[in-house]
C-alpha positions, 0 to 999 in steps of 0.5 A: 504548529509543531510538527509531530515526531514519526517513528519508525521501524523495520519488520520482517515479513514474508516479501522482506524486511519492510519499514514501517512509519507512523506518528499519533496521527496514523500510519504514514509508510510501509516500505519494501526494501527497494522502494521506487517512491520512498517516503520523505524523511525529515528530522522529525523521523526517528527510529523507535518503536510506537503503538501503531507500529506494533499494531501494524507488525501484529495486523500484517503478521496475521494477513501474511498467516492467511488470517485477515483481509483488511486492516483497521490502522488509522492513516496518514498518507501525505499527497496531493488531493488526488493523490489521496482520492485515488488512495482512498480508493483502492481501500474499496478493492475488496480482499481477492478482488482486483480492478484495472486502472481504468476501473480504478479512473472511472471509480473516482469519477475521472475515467479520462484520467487513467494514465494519472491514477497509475502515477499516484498508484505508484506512489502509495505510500502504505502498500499492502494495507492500502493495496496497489498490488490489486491493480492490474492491466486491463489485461489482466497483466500484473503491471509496475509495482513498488514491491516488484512483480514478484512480490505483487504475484505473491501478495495477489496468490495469497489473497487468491486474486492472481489472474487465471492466465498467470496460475 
C-alpha cells in the first residue's frame, strides 16, 4: 500500500504560528509552536501547500474572527482505538461549553478511566478543530494543555467558555 504524501505548512494565527498537516485523506495535525506531543513526520511529510490546508487556514482565520463554532474538515488523526474514542469525543463538547475529564471518561462509557482520557487528551493531534482546550478540571481549573495555558485561557475567553472564578 502506498503511503500517501502529507503536506504541510505553517499559518499565522492569533495564538502563534501554527503547523498545519494534511493529505487527500483529512487533516492530520495542527501544531503550536512548542508543542509537547508532536506529530510523526516521516519522508512522506513535505512542505507544500494542499486544498485542505487553505481550507483549514480559511475555517481557522473566521473562528479567530468570532465567525464560526465548528469546523467541517475532514480528518485524519492517527491513534490508538482510544486514543480516537476520546477524540472523536471532544468534537461533541459543543462551542462555550467545557466538560471535565471525568464528563469526558463517563461520555465514552469508561468513567474509571479518567487519568487515561487525560493522557490521550494531551496528545490530539488536531487542537483547536477537534477542542481539548474545552477541557478542564473538575474544578473548574484550566489544566495542561499542548498550546499553554495561556493559549487554552485565550481560545476558551474567545468561545465565552472561561470558568467564572477565572474572569
Amino acid at each position: 500500500m502506498k503511503t500517501l504524501p502529507v503536506h504541510w505548512m505553517h499559518i499565522d494565527s492569533p495564538v502563534g504560528r501554527l503547523l498545519v498537516a494534511a493529505s487527500d485523506e483529512g487533516i492530520h495535525a495542527i501544531e503550536f509552536p512548542r508543542n509537547r506531543h508532536p506529530v510523526h513526520r516521516d519522508d512522506a511529510w513535505i512542505e507544500a501547500t494542499h486544498p485542505l490546508i487553505d481550507a483549514t487556514r480559511r475555517q481557522l482565520g473566521e473562528y479567530f474572527a468570532g465567525k464560526r463554532e465548528t469546523f467541517d474538515l475532514p480528518l485524519a488523526p492517527r491513534g490508538t482505538p482510544f486514543q480516537l474514542a476520546v477524540w472523536n469525543a471532544l468534537r461533541e463538547i459543543p462551542f462555550g461549553a467545557t466538560w471535565s475529564y471525568g464528563d469526558l471518561a463517563r461520555h465514552i462509557g469508561q468513567p474509571s478511566a479518567v487519568r487515561a482520557v487525560g493522557a490521550a487528551n494531551g496528545r490530539n493531534p488536531i487542537p483547536i478543530i477537534v477542542p481539548c482546550h474545552r477541557v478542564i478540571g473538575s474544578d473548574g481549573s484550566l489544566t495542561g494543555f499542548g498550546g499553554g495555558l495561556p493559549t487554552k485561557e485565550f481560545l476558551l475567553r474567545l468561545e465565552g467558555a472561561l470558568p467564572t472564578a477565572l474572569i
